[in-house]
Backbone bond lengths (Angstrom), bond angles and torsions (degrees), N, CA, C in turn:
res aa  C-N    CA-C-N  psi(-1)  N-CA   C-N-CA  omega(-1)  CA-C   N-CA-C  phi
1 X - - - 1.468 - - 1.531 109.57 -
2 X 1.793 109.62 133.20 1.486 92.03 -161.95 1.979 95.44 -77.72
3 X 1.203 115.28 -169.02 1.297 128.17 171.74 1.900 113.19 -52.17
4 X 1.726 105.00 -59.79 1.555 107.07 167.14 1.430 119.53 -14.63
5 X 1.497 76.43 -71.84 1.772 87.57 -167.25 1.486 115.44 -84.62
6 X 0.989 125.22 -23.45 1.734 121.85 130.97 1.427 118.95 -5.79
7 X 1.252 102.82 -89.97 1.576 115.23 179.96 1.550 110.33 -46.13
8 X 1.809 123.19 -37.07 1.464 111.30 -140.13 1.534 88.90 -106.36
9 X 1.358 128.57 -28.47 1.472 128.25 136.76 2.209 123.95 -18.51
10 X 1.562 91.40 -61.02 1.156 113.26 172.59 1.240 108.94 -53.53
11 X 1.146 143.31 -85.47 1.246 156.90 158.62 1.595 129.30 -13.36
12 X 1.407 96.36 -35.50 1.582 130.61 -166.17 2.085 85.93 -81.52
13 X 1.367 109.13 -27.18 1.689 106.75 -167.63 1.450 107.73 -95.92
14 X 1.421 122.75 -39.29 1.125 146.94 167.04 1.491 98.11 -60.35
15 X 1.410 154.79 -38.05 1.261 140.75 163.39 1.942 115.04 -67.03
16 X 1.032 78.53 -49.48 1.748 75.61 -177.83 1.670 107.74 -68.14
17 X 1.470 123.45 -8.63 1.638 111.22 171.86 1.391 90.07 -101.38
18 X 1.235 152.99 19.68 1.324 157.79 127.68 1.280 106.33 -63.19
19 X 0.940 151.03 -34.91 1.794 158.95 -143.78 1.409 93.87 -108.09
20 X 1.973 114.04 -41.21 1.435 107.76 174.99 1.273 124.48 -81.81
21 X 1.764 109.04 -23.69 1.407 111.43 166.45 1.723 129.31 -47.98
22 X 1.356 74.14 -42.47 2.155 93.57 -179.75 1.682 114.29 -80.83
23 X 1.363 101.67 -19.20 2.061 100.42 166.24 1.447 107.70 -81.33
24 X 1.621 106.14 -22.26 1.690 89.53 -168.59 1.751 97.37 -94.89
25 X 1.109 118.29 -1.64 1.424 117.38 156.92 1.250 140.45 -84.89
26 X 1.605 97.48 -25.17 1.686 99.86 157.91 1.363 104.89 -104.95
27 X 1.237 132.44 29.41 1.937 132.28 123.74 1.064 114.67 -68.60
28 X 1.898 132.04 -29.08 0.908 105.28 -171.64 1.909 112.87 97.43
29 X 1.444 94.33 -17.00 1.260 97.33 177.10 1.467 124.37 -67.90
30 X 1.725 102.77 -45.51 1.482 115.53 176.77 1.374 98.49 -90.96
31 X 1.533 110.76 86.20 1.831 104.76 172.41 1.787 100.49 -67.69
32 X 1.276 95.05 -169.10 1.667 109.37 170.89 1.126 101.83 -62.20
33 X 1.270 137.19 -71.72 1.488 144.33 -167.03 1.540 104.91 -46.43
34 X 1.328 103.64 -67.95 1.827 100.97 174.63 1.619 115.83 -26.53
35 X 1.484 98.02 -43.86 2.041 99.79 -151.32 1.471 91.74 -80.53
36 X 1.347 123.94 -29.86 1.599 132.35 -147.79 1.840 89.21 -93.19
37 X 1.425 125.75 -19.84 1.160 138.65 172.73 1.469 125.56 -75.29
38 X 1.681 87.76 -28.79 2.040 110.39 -166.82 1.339 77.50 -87.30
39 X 1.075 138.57 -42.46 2.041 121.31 -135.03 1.776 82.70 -101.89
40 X 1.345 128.90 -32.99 0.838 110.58 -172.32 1.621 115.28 -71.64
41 X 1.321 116.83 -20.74 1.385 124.80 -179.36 1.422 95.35 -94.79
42 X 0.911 146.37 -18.43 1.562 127.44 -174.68 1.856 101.39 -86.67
43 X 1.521 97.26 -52.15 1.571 78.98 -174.69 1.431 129.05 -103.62
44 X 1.839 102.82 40.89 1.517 106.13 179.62 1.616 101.31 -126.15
45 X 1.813 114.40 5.06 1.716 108.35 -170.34 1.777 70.38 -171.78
46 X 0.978 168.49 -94.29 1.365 152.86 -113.72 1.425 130.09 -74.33
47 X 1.811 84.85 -47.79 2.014 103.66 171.76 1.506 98.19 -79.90
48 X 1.288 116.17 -29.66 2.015 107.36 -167.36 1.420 87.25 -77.05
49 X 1.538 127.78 -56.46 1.947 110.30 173.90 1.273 114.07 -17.73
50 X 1.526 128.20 -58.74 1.150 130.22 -160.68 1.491 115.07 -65.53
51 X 1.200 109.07 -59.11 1.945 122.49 167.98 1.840 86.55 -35.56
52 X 1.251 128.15 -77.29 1.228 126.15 -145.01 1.929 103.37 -69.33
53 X 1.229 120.50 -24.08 0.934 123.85 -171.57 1.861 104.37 -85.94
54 X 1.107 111.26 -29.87 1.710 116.74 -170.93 1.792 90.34 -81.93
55 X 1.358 122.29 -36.22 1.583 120.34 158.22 1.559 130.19 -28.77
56 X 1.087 110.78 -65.54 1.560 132.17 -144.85 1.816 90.28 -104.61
57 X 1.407 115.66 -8.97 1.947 107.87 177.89 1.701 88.47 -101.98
58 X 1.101 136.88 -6.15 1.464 133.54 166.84 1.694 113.18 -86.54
59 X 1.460 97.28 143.81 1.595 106.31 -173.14 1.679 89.07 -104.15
60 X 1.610 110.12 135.02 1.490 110.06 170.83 1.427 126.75 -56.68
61 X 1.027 98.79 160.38 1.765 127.01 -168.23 0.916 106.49 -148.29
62 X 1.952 131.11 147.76 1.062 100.70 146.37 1.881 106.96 -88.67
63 X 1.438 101.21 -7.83 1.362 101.13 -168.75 1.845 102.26 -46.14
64 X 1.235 98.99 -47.19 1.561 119.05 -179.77 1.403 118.09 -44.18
65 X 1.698 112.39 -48.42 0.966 111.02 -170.48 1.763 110.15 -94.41
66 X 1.232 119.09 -19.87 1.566 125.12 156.69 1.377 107.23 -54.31
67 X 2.022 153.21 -11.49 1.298 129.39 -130.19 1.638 65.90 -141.36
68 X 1.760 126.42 -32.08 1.331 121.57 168.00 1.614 117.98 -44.36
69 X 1.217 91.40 -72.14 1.886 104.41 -177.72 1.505 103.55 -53.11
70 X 1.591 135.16 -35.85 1.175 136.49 -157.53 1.885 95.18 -75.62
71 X 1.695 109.31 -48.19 1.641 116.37 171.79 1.573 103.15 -47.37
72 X 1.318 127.17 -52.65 1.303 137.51 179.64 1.637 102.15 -25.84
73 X 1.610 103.25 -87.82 1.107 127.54 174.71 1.209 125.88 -7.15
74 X 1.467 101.84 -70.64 1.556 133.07 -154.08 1.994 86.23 -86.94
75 X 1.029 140.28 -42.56 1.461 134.36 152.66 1.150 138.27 -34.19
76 X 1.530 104.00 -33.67 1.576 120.59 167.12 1.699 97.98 -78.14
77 X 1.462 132.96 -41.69 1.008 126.73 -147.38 1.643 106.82 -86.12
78 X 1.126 102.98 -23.15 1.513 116.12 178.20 1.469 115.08 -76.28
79 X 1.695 105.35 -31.62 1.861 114.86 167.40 1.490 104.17 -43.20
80 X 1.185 83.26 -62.30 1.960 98.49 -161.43 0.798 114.78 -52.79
81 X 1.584 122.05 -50.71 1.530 126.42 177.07 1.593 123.43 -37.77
82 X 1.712 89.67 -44.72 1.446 98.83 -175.40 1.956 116.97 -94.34
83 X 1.391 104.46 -8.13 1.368 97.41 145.84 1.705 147.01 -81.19
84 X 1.808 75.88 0.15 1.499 95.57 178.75 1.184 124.09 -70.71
85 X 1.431 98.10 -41.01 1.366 145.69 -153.12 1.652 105.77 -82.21
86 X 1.027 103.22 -69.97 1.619 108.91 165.86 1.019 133.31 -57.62
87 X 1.821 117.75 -1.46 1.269 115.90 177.62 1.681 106.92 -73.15
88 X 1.642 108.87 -39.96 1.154 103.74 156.00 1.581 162.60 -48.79
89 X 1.699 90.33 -41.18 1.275 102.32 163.57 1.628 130.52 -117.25
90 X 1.166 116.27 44.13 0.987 135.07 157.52 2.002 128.18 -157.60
91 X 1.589 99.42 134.83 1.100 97.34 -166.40 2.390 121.94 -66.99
92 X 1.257 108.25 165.42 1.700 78.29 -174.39 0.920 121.81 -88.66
93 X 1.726 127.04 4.76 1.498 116.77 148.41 1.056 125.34 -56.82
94 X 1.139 138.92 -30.72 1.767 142.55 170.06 1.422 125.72 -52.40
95 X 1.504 126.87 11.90 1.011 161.73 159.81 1.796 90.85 -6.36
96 X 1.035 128.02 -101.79 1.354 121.79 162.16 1.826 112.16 0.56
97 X 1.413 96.15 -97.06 1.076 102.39 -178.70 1.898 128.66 -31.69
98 X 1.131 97.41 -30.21 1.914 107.29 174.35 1.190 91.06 -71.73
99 X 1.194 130.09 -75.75 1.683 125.51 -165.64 1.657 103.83 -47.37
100 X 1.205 137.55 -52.94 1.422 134.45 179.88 1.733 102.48 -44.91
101 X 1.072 113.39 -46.45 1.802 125.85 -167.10 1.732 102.70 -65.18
102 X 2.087 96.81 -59.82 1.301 92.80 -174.46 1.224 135.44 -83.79
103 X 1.429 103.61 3.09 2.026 104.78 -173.97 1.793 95.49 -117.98
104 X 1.173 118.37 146.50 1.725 119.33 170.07 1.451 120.66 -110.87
105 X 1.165 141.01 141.22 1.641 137.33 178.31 1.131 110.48 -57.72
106 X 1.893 123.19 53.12 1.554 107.68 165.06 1.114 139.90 -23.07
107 X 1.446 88.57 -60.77 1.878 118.05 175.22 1.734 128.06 -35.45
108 X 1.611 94.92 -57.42 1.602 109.10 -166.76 1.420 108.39 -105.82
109 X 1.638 108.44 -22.38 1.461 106.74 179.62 1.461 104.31 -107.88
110 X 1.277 112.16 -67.29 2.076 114.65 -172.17 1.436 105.25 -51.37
111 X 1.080 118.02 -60.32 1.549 109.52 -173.29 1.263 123.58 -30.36
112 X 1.316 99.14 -83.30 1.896 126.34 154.95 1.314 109.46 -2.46
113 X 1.589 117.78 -68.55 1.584 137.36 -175.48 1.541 111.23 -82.26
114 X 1.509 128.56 -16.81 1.262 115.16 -179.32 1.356 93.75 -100.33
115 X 1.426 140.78 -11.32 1.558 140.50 -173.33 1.619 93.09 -86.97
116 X 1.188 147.53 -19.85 1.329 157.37 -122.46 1.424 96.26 -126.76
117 X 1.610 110.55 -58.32 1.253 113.27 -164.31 1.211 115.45 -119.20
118 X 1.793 125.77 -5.57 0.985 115.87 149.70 1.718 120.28 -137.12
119 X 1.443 114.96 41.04 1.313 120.00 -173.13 0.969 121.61 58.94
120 X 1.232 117.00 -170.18 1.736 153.39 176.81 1.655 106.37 -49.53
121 X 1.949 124.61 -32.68 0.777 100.66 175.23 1.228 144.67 -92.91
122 X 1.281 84.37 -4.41 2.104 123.65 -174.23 1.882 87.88 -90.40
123 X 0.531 119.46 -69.06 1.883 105.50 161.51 1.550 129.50 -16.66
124 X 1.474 87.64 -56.84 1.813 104.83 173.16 1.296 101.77 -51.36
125 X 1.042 133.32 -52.11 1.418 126.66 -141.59 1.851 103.22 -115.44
126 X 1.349 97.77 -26.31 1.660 91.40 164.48 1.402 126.44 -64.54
127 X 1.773 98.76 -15.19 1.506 105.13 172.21 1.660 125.29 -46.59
128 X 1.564 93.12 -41.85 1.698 102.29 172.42 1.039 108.89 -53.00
129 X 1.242 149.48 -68.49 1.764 169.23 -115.61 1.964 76.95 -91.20
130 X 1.268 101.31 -78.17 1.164 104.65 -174.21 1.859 130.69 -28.99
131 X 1.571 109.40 -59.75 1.271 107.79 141.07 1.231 155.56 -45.08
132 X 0.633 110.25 -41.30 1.976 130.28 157.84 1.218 106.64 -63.06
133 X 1.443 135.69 -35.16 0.987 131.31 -161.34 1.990 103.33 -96.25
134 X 1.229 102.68 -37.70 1.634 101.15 160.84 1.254 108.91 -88.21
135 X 0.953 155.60 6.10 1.616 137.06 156.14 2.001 105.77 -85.57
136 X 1.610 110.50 -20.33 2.096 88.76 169.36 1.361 76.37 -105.87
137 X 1.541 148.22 -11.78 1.962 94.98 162.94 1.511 132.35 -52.37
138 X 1.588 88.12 -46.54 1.478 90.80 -176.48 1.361 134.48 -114.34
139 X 1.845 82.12 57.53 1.544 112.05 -177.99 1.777 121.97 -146.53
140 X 1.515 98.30 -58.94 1.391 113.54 154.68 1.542 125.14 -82.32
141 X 1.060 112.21 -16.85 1.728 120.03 -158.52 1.824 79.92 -107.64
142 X 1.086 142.69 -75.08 1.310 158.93 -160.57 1.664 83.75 -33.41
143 X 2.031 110.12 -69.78 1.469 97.62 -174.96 1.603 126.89 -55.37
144 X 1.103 107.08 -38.43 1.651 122.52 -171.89 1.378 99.72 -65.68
145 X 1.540 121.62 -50.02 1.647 83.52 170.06 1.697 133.62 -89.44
146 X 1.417 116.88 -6.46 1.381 121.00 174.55 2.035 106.16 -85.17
147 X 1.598 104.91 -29.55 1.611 113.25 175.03 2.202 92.88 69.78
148 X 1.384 105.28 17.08 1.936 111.45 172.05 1.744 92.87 -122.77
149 X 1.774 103.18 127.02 1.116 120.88 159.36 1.422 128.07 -54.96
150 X 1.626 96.03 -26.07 1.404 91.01 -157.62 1.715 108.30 -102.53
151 X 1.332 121.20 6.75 1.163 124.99 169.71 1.848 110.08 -88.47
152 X 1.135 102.91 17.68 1.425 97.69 -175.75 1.513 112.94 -95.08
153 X 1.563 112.29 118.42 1.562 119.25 -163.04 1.226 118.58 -77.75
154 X 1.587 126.59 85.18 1.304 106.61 -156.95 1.734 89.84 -74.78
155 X 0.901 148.82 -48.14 1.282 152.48 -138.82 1.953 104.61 -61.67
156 X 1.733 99.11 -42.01 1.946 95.19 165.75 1.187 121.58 -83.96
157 X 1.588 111.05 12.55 1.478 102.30 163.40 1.658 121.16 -85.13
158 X 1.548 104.13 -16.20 1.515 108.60 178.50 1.748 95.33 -98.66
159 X 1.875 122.67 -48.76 1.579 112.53 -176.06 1.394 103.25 -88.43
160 X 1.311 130.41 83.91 1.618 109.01 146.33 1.693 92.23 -123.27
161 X 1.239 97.90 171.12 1.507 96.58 173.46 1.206 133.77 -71.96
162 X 1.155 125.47 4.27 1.541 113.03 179.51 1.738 99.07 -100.88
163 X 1.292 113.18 -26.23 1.502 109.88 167.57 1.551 113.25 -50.92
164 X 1.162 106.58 -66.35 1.322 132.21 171.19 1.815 115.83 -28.39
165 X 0.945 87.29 -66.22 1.720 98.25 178.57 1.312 110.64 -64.15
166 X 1.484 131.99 -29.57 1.587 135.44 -177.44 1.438 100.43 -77.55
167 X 1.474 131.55 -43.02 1.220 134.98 -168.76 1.586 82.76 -76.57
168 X 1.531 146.40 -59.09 1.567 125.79 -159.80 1.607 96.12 -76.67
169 X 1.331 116.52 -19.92 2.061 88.84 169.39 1.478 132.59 -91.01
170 X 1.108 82.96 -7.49 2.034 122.56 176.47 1.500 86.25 -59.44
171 X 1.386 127.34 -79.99 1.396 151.03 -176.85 1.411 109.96 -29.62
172 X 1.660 106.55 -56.38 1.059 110.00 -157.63 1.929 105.78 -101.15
173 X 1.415 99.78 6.65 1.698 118.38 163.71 1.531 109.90 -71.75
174 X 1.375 87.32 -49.90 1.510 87.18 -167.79 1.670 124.90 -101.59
175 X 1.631 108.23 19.63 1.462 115.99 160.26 1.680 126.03 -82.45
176 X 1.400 96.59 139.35 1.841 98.13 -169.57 1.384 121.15 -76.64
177 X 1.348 96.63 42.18 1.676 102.60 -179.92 1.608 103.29 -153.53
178 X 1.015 120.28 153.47 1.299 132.63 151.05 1.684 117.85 -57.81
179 X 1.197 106.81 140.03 1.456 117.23 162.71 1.431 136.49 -73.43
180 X 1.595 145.19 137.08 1.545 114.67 -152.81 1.461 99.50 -83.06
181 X 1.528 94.20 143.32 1.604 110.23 -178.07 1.429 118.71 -41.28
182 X 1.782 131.47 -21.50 1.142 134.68 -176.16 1.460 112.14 -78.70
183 X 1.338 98.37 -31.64 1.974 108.61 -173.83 1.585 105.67 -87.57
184 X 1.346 121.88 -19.74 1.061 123.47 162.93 1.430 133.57 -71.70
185 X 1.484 104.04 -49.44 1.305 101.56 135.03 1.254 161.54 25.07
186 X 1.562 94.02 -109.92 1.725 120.49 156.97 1.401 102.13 -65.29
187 X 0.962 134.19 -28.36 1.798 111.84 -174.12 1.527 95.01 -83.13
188 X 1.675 133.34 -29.14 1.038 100.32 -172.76 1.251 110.98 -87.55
189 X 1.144 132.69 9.88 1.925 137.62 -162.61 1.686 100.49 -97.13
190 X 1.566 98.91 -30.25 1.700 100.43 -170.88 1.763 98.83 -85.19
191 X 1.791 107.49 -41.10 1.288 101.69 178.41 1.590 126.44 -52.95
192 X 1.645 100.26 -17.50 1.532 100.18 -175.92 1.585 133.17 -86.35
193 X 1.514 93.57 23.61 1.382 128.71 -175.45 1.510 107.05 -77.24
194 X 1.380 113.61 -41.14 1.187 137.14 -157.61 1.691 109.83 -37.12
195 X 1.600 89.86 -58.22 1.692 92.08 -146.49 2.096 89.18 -91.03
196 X 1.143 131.54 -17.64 1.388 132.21 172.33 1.503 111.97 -65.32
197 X 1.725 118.13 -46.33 1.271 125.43 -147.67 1.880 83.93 -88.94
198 X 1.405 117.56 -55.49 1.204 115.43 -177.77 1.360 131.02 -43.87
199 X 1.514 107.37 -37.33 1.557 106.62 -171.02 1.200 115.41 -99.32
200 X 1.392 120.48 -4.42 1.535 140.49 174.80 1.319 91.50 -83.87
201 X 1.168 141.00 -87.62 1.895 125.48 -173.92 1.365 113.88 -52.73
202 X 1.398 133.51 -9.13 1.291 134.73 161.28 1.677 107.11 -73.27
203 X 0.535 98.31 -10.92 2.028 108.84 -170.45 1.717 101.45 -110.68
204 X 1.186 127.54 -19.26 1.417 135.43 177.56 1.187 95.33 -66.83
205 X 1.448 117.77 -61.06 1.593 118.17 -167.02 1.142 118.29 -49.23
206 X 1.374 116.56 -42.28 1.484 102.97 -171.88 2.222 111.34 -69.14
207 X 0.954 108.08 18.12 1.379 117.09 165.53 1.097 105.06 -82.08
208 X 0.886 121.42 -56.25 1.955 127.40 178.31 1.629 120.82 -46.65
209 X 1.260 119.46 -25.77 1.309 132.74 166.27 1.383 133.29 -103.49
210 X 1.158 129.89 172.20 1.560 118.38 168.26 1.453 109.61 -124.28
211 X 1.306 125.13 159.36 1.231 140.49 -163.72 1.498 103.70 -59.77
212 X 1.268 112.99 -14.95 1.822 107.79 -149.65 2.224 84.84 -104.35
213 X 1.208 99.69 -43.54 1.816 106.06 165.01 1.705 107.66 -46.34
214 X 1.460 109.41 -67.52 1.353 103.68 -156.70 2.227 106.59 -76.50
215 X 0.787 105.85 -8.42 2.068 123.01 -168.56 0.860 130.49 -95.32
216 X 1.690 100.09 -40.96 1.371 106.56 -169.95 1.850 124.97 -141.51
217 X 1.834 82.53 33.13 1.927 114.53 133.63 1.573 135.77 -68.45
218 X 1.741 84.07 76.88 2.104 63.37 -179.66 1.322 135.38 -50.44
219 X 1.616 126.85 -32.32 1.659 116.55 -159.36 1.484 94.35 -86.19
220 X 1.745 124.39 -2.53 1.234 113.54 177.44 1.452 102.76 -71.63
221 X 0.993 126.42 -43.73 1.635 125.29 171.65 1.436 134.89 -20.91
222 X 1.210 103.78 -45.77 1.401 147.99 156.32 1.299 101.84 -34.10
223 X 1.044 104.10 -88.62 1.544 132.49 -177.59 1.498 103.14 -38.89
224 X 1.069 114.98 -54.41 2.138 116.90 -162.31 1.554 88.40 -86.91
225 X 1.202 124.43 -19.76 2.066 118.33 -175.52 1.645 103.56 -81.63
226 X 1.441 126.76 -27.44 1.306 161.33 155.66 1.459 110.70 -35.06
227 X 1.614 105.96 -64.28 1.449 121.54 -166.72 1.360 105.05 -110.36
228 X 1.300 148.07 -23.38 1.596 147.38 123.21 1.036 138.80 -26.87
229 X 1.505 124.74 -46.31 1.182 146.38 -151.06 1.232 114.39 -108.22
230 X 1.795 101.00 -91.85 1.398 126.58 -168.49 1.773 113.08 -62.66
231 X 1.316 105.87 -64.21 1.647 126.28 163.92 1.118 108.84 -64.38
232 X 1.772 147.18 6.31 1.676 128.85 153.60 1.948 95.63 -107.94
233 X 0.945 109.67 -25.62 1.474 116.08 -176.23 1.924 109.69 -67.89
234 X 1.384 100.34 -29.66 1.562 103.06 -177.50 1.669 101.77 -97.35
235 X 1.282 107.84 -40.09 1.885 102.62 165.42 0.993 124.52 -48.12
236 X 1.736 127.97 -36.05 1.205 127.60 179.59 1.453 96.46 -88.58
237 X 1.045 160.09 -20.05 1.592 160.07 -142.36 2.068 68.91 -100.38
238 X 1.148 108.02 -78.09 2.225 106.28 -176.01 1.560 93.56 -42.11
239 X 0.948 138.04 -78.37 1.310 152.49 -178.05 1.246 96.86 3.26
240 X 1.934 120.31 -83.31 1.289 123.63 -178.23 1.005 108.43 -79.55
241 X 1.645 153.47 1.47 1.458 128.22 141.05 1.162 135.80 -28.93
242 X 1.791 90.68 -45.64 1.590 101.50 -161.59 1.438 125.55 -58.89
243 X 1.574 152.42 149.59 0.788 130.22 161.05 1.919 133.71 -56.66
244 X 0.770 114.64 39.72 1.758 129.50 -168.82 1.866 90.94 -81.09
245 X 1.585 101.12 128.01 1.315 85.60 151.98 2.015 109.32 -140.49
246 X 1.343 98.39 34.84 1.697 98.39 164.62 1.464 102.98 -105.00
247 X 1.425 112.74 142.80 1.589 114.36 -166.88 1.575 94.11 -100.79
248 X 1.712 128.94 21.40 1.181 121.15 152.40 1.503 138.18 -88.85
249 X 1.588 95.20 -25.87 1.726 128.44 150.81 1.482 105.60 -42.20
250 X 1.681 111.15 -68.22 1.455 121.31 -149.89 1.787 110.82 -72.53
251 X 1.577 100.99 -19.43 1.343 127.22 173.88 1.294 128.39 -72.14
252 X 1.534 89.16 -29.47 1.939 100.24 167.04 0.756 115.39 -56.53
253 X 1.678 85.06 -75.31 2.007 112.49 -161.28 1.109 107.80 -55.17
254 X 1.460 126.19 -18.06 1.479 123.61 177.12 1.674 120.64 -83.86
255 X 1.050 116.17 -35.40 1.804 125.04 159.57 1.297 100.07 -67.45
256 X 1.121 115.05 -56.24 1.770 109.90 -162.83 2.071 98.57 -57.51
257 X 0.957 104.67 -52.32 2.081 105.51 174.89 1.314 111.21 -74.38
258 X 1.158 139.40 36.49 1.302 120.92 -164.57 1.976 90.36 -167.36
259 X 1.191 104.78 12.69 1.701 102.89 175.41 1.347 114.27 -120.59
260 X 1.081 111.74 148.55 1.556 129.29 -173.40 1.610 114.64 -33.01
261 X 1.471 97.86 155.97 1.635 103.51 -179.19 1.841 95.21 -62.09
262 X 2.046 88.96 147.51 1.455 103.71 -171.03 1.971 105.79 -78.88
263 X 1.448 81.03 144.92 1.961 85.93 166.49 1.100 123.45 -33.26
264 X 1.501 123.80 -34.01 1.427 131.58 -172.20 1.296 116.95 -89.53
265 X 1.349 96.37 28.26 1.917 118.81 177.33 1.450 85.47 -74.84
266 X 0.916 88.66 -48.51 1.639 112.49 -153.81 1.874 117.28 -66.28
267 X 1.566 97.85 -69.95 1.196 126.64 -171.93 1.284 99.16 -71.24
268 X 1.506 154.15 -83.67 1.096 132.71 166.83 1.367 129.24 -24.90
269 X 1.204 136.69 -46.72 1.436 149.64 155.98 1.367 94.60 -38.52
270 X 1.523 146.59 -11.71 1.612 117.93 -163.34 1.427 66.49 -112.29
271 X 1.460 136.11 -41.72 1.679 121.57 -143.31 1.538 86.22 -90.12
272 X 1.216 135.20 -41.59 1.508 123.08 -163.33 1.460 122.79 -86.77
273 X 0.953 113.29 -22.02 1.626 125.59 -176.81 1.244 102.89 96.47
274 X 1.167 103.38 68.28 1.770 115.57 152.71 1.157 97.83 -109.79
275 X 1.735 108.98 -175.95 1.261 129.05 166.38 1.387 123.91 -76.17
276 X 1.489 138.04 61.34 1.478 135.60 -173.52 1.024 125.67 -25.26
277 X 1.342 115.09 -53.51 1.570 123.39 -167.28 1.546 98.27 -67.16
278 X 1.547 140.13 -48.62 1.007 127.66 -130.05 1.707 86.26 -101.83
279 X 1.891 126.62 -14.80 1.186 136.87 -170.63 1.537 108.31 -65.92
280 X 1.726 93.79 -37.12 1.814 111.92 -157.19 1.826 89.73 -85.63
281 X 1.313 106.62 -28.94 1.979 101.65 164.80 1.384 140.67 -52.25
282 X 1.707 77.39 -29.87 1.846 102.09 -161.98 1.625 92.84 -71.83
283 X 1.961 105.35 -47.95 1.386 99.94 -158.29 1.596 95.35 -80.90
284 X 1.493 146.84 -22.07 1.042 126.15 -167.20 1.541 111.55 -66.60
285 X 1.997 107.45 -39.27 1.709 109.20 -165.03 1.975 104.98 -71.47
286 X 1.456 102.00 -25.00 1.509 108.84 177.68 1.697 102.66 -53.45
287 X 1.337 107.64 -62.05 1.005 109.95 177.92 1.591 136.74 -34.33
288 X 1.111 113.19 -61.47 1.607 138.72 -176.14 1.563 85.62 -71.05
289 X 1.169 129.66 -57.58 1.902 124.73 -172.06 1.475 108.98 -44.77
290 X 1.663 106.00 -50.48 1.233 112.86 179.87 1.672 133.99 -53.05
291 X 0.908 97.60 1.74 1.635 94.53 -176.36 1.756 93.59 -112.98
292 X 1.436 117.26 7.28 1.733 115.01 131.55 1.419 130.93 -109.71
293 X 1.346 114.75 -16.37 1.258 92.21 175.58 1.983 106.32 -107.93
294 X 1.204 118.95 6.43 1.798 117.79 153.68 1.694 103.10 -47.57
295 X 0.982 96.01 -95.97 1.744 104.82 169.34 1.456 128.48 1.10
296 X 1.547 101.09 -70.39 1.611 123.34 155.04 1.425 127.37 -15.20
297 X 1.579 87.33 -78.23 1.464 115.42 176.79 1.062 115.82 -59.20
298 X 1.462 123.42 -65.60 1.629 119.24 172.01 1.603 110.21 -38.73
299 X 0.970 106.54 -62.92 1.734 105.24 174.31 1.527 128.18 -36.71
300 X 1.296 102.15 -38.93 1.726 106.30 171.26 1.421 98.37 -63.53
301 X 2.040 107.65 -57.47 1.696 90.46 -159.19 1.887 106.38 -74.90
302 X 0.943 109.48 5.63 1.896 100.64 173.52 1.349 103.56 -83.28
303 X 1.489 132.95 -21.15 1.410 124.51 172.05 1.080 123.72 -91.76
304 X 1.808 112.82 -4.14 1.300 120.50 169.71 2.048 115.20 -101.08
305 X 1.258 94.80 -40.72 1.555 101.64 -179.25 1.374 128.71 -131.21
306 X 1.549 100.18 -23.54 1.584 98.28 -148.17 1.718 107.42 -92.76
């Protein structure tokens, strides 16, 4: 099976536990409280399991741990690009809309799909993407959507948990022993929560809206062809610049740039004074688009690198 259809298989499973997220919400099962309960447990001990668990199944390197910082890097470099980028094509009231373009759902979507399709080690290294990618949310993205310097948290750019969890698998990468097989274990049994618990409260949401909100916004269109398209099409164009030559690196950085606008379209937009409703649109239509243009994209970068 080539890689394409790899992914669109992948993707194809990850929608239908979305399909179950949204029945157990119109049961009534996943009330608000439930989901606002799930996300808070998934991404403060469930998704950081995973970082720590894709850690501790790797044997040290430093080659390994030089190709970490290098994902780092090359994560920041792909921000910029695309804040560069958008200065052009988008106006600066659209404040919202830039953050939908410039940040991607590592978390709930790439992870999920790079653990799927390329394991534990494409995990390892998406960890970088991941970091980088919460230190300009909640730094550059924090200002851009409030447009106030001074609400910018430097302090959750070093404590949120996914920082947190990279520095304890970081730790536990680079100790000269193995960990006991029982504790290893359990971290990987809880980590395997990840990709079920995530895409099922990602699939809740779309209960909260109606088809005619999230569809039939045109300039949102814009926006997801923006953050689909243009901005995964120029990441992968950096992508194969880079000097990388493990195709588990090139496999990250390529899911990790190439996935839907991040939750915190959304969720920041309620705490900062953005527009929420129209944030939680951006990420639902990204979403649903994405399971054509993932596919897409991978396909360009398999004829370029992968």
């Amino acid at each position: 099976m080539t890689i394409v259809a790899l992914i669109f298989v992948k993707l194809l499973v990850l929608f239908l536990l979305m399909g179950a997220g949204l029945f157990l919400a119109y049961r009534h099962i996943f009330t608000k409280e439930i989901t606002l309960e799930l996300s808070k447990l998934l991404t403060r001990f469930v998704a950081p399991s995973l970082f720590i668990s894709s850690f501790i199944s790797q044997s040290f390197s430093w080659e390994k741990l030089l190709l970490l910082l290098a994902v780092m890097a090359s994560a920041f470099l792909i921000i910029v690009s695309r804040i560069f980028l958008l200065s052009f094509l988008l106006p600066k009231s659209r404040n919202t809309d830039k953050y939908a373009v410039l940040f991607a759902n590592v978390g709930f979507m790439g992870t999920p799909l790079a653990l799927a399709v390329g394991g534990k080690e494409a995990v390892f290294f998406i960890s970088g993407f991941v970091v980088a990618n919460q230190i300009m949310q909640w730094t550059y993205g924090i200002y851009l959507i409030s447009q106030k310097q001074s609400v910018i948290n430097l302090r959750a750019v070093f404590i949120n948990p996914a920082t947190i969890a990279t520095a304890v698998g970081l730790f536990c990468f680079l100790l000269p022993f193995k960990l006991p097989g029982v504790l290893v274990d359990a971290i990987d049994t809880f980590a395997l929560l990840n990709t079920p618990l995530s895409t099922l409260v990602l699939g809740s949401y779309f209960y909260k809206t109606t088809f005619k909100e999230i569809f039939l916004y045109r300039p949102a269109y814009y926006t997801a062809f923006l953050r689909l398209f243009v901005t995964s099409f120029i990441s992968i164009l950096l992508i194969w610049l880079l000097p990388f030559h493990s195709s588990a690196v090139k496999l990250a950085l390529t899911i990790a740039a190439i996935s839907p606008a991040a939750m915190n379209t959304a969720l920041l937009s309620q705490v900062y004074g953005g527009d929420y409703e129209y944030g939680s649109r951006l990420v639902l239509l990204t979403t649903v688009l994405s399971l054509v243009s993932i596919p897409l994209m991978v396909g360009i970068a398999s004829f370029l690198y992968l």
